[in-house]
Jmol script that loads the backbone (N, CA, C; Angstrom):
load data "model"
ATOM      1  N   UNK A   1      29.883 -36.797  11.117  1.00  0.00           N
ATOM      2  CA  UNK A   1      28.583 -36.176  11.161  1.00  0.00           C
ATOM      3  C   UNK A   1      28.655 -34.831  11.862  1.00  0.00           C
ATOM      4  N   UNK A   2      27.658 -34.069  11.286  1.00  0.00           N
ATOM      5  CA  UNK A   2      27.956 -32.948  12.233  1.00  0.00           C
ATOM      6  C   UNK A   2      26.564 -32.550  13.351  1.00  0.00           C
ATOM      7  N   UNK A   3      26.991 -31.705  13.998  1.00  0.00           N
ATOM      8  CA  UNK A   3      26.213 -31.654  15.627  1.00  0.00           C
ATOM      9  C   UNK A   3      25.097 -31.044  14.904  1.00  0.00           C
ATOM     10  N   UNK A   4      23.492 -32.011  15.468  1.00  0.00           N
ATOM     11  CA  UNK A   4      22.308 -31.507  15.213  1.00  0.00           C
ATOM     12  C   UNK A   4      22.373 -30.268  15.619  1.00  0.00           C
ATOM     13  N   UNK A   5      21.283 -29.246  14.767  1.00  0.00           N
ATOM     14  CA  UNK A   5      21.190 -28.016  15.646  1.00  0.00           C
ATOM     15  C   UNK A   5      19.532 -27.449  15.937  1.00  0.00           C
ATOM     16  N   UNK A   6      18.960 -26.739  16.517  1.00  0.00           N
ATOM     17  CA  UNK A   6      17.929 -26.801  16.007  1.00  0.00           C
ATOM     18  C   UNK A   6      17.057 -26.652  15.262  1.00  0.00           C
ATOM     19  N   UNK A   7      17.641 -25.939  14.016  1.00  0.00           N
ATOM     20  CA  UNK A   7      17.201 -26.020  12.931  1.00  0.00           C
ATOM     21  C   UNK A   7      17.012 -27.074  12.386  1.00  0.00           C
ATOM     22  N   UNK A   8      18.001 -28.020  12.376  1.00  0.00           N
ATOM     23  CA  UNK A   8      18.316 -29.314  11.557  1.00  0.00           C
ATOM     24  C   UNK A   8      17.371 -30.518  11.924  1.00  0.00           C
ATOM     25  N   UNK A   9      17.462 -30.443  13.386  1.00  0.00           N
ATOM     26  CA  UNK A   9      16.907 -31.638  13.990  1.00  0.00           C
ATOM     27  C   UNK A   9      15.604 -31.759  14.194  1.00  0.00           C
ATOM     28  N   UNK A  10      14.658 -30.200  14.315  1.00  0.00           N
ATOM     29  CA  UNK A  10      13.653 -30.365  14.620  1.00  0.00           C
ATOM     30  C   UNK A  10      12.468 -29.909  13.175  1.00  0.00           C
ATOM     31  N   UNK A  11      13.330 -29.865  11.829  1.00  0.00           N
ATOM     32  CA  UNK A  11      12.201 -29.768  10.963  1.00  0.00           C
ATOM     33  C   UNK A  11      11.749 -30.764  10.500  1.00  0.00           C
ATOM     34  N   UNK A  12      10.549 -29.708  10.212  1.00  0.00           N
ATOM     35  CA  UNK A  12       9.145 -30.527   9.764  1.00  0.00           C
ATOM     36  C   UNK A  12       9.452 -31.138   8.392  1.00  0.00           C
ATOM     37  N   UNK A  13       9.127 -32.153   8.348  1.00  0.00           N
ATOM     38  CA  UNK A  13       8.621 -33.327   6.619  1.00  0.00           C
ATOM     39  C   UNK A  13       7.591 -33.078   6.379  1.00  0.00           C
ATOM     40  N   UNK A  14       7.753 -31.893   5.448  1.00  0.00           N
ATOM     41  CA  UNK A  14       6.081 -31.513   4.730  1.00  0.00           C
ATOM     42  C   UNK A  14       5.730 -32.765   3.949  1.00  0.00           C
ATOM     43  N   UNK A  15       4.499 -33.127   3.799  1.00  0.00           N
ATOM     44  CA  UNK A  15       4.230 -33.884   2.704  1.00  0.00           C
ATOM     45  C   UNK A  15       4.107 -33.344   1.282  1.00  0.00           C
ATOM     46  N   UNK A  16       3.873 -33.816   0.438  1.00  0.00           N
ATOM     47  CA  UNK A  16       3.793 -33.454  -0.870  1.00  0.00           C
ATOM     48  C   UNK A  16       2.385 -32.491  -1.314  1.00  0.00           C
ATOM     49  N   UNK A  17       1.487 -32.701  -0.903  1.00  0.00           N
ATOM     50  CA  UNK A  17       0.784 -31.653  -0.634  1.00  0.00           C
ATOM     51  C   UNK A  17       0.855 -30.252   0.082  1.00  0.00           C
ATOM     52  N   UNK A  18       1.337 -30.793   1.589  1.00  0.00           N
ATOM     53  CA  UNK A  18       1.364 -29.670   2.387  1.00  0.00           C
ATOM     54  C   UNK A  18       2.738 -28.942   1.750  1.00  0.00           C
ATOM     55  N   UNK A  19       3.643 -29.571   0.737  1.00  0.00           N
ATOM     56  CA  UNK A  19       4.372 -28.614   0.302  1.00  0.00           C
ATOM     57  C   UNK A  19       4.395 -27.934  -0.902  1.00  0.00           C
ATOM     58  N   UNK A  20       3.101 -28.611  -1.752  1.00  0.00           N
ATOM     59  CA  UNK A  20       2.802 -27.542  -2.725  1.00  0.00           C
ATOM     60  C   UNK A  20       1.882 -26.524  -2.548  1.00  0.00           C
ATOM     61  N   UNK A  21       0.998 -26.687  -1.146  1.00  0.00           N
ATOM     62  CA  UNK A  21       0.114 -25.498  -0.649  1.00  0.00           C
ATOM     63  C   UNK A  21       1.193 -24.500  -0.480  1.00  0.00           C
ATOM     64  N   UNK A  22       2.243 -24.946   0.529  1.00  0.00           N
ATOM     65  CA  UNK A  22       3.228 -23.961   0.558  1.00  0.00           C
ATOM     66  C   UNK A  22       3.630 -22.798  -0.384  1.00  0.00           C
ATOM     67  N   UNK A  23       4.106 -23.423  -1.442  1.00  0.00           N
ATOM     68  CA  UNK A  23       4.896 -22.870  -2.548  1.00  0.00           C
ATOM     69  C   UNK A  23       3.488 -21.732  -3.122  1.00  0.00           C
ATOM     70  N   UNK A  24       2.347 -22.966  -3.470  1.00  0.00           N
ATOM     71  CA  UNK A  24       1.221 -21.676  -3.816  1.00  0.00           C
ATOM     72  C   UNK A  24       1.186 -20.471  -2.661  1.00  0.00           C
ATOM     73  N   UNK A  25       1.223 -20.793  -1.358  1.00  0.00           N
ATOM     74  CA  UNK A  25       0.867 -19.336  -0.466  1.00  0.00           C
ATOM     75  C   UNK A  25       2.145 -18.776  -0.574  1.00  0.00           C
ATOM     76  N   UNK A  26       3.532 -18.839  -0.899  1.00  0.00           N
ATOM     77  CA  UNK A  26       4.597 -18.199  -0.718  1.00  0.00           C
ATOM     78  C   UNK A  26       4.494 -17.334  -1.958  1.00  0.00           C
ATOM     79  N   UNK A  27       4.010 -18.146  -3.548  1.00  0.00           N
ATOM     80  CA  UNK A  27       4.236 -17.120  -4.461  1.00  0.00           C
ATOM     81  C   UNK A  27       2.651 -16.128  -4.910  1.00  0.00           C
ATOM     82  N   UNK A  28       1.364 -16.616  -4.033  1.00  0.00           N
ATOM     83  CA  UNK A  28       0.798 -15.810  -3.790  1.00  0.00           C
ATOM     84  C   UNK A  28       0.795 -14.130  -2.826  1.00  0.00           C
ATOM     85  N   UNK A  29       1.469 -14.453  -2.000  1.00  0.00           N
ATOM     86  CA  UNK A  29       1.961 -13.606  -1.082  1.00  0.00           C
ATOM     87  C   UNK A  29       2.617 -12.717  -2.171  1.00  0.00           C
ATOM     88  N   UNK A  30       3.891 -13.446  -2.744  1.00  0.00           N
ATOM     89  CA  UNK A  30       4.885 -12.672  -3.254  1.00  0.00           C
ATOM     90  C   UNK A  30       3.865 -11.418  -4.550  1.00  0.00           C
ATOM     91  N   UNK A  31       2.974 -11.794  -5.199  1.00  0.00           N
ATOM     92  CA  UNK A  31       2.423 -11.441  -5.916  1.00  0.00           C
ATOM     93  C   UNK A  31       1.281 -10.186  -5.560  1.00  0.00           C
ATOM     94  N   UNK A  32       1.347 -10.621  -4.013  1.00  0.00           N
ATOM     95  CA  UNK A  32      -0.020  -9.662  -3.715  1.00  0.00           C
ATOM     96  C   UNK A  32       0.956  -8.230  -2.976  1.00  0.00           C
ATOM     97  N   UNK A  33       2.288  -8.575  -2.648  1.00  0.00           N
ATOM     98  CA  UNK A  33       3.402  -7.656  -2.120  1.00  0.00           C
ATOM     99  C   UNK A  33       3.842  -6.840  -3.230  1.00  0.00           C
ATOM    100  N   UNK A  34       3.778  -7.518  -4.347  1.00  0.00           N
ATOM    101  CA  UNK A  34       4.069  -6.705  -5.721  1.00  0.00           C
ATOM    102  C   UNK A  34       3.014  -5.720  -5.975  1.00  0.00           C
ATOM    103  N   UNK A  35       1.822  -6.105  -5.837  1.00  0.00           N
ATOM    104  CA  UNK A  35       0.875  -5.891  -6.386  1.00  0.00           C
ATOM    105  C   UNK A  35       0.877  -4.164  -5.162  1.00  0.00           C
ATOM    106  N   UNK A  36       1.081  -4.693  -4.184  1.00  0.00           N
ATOM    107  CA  UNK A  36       0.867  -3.853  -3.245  1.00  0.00           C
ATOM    108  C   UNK A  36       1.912  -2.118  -3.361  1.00  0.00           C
ATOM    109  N   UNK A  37       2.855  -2.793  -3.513  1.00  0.00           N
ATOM    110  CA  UNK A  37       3.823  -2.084  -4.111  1.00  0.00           C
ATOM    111  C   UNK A  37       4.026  -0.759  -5.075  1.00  0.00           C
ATOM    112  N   UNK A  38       2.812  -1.745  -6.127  1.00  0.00           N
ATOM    113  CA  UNK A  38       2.975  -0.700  -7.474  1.00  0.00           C
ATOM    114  C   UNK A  38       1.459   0.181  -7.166  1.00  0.00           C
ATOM    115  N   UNK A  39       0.379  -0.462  -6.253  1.00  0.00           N
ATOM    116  CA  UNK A  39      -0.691   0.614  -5.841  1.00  0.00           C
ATOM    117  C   UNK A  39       0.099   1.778  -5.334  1.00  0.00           C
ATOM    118  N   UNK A  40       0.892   1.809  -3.757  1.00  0.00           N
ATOM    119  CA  UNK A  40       2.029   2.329  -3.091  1.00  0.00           C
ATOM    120  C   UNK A  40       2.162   3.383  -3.953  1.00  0.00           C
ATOM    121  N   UNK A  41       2.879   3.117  -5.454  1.00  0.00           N
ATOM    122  CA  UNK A  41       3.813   4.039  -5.837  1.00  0.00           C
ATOM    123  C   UNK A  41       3.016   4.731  -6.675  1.00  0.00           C
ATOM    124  N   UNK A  42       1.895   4.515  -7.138  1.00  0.00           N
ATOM    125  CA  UNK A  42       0.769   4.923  -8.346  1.00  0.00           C
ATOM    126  C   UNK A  42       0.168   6.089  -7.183  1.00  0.00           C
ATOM    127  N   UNK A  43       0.043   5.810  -6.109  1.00  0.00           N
ATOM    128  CA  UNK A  43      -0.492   6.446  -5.205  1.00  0.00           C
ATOM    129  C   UNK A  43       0.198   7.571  -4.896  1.00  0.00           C
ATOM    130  N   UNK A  44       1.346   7.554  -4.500  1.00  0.00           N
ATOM    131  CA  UNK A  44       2.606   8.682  -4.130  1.00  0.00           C
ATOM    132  C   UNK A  44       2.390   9.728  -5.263  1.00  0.00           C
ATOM    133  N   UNK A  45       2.710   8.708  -6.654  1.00  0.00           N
ATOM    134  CA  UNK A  45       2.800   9.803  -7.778  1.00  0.00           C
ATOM    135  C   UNK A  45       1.944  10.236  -7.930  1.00  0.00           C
ATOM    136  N   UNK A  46       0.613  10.430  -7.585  1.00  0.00           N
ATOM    137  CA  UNK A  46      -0.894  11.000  -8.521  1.00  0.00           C
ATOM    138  C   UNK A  46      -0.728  11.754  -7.114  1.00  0.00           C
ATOM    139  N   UNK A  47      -0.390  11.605  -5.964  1.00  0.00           N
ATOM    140  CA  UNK A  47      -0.462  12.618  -4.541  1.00  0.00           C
ATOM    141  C   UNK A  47       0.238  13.824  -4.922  1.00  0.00           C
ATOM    142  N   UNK A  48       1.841  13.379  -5.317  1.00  0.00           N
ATOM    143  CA  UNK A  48       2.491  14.478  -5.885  1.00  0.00           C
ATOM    144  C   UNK A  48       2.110  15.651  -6.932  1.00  0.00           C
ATOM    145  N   UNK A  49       1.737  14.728  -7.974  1.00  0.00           N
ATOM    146  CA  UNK A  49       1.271  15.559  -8.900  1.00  0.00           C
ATOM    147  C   UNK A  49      -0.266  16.410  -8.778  1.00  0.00           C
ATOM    148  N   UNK A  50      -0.948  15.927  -7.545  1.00  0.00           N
ATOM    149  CA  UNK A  50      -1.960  16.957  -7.171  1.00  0.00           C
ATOM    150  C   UNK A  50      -1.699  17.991  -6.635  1.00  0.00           C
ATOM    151  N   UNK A  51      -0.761  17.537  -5.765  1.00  0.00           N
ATOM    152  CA  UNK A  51      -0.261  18.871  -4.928  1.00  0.00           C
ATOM    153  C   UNK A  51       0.589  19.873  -5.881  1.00  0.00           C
ATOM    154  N   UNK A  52       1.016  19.670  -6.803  1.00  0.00           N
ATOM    155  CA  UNK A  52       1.630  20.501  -8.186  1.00  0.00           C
ATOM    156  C   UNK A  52       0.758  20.888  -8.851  1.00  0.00           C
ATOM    157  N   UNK A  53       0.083  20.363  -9.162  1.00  0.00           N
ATOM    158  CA  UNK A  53      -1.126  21.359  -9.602  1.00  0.00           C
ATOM    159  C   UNK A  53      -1.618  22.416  -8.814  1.00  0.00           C
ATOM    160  N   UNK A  54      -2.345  22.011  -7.454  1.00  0.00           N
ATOM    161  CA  UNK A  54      -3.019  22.589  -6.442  1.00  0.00           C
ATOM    162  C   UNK A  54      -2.199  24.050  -6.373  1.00  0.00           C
ATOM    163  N   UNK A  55      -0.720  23.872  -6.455  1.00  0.00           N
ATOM    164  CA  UNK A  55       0.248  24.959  -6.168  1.00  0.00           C
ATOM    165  C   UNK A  55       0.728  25.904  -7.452  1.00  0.00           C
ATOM    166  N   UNK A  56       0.150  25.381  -8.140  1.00  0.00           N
ATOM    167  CA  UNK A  56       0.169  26.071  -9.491  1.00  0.00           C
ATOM    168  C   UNK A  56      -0.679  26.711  -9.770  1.00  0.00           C
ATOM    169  N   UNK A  57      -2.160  26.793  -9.415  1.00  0.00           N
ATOM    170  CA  UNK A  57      -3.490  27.190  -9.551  1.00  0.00           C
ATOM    171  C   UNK A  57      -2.887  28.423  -8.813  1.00  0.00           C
ATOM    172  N   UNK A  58      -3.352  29.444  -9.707  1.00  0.00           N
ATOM    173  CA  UNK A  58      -3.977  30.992  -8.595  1.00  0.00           C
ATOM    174  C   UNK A  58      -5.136  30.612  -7.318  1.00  0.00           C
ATOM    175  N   UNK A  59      -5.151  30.871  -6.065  1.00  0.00           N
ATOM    176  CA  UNK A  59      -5.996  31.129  -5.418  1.00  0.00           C
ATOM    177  C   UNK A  59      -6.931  31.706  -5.902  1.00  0.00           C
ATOM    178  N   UNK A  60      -8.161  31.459  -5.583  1.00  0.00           N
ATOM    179  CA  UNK A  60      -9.806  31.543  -5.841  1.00  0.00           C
ATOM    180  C   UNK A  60     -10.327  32.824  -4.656  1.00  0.00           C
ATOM    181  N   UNK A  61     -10.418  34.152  -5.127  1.00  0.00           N
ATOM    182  CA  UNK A  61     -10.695  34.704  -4.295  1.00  0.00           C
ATOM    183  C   UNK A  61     -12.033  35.010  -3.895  1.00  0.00           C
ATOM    184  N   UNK A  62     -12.032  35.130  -2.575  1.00  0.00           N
ATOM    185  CA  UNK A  62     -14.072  34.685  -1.948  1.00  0.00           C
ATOM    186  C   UNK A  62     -14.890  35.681  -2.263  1.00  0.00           C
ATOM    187  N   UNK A  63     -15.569  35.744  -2.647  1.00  0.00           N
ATOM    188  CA  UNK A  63     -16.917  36.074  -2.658  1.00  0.00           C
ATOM    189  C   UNK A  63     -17.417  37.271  -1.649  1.00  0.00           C
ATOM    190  N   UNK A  64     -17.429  38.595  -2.262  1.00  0.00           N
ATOM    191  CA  UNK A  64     -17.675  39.445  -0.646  1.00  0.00           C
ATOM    192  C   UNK A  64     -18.944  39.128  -0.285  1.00  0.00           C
ATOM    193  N   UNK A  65     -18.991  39.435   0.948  1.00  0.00           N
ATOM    194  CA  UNK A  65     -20.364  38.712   2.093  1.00  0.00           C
ATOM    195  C   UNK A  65     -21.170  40.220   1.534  1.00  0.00           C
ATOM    196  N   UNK A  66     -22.324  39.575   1.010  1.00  0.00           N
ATOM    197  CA  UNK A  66     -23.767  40.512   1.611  1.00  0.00           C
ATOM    198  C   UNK A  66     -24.182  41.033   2.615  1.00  0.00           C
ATOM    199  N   UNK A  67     -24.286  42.293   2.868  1.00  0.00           N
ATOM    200  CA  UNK A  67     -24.938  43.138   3.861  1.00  0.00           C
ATOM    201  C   UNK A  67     -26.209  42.543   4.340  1.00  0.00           C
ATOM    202  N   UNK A  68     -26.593  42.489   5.562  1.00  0.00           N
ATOM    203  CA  UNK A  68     -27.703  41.515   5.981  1.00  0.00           C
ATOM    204  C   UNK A  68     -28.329  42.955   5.922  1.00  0.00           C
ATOM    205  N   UNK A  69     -29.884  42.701   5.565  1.00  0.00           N
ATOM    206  CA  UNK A  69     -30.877  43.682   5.467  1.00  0.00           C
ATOM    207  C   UNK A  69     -31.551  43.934   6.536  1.00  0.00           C
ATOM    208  N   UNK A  70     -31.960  44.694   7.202  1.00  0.00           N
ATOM    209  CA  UNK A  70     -32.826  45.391   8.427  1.00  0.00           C
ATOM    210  C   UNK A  70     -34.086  45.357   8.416  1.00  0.00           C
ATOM    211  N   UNK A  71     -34.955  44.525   9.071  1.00  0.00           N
ATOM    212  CA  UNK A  71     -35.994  44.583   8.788  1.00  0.00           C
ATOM    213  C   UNK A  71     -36.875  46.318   9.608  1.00  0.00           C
ATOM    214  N   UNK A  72     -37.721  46.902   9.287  1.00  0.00           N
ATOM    215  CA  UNK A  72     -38.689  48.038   9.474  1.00  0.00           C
ATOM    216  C   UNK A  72     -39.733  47.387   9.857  1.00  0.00           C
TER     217      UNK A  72
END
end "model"
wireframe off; spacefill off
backbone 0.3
color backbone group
């Protein structure tokens, strides 16, 4: 036999329930990390490509200011 360790000796006996809740929250997780992921990268790319535009645009030049009028 080999020497308990504590990994070995002190796990839990899920029941059959508590181990298919498991499996549902592990491959929910996994799904919402994916999910998270491809927002992440949809996000980066539409950032990038604004700022390529933005830098491509000619500057917008302002508007000269009006002379304030004097009242008499």
């Amino acid at each position: 036999m080999t020497d308990p360790t504590r990994d070995t000796a002190f796990k839990p006996n899920l029941t059959k329930t508590e181990s298919k809740a498991e499996a549902v929250s592990r491959i929910a997780k996994s799904m919402i990390e994916q999910e998270t992921a491809k927002r992440d990268a949809k996000t980066a790319r539409l950032k990038e490509a604004r700022l390529a535009q933005e830098a491509a645009a000619q500057p917008v030049k302002a508007a000269p200011r009006a002379k304030a009028r004097r009242a008499k």
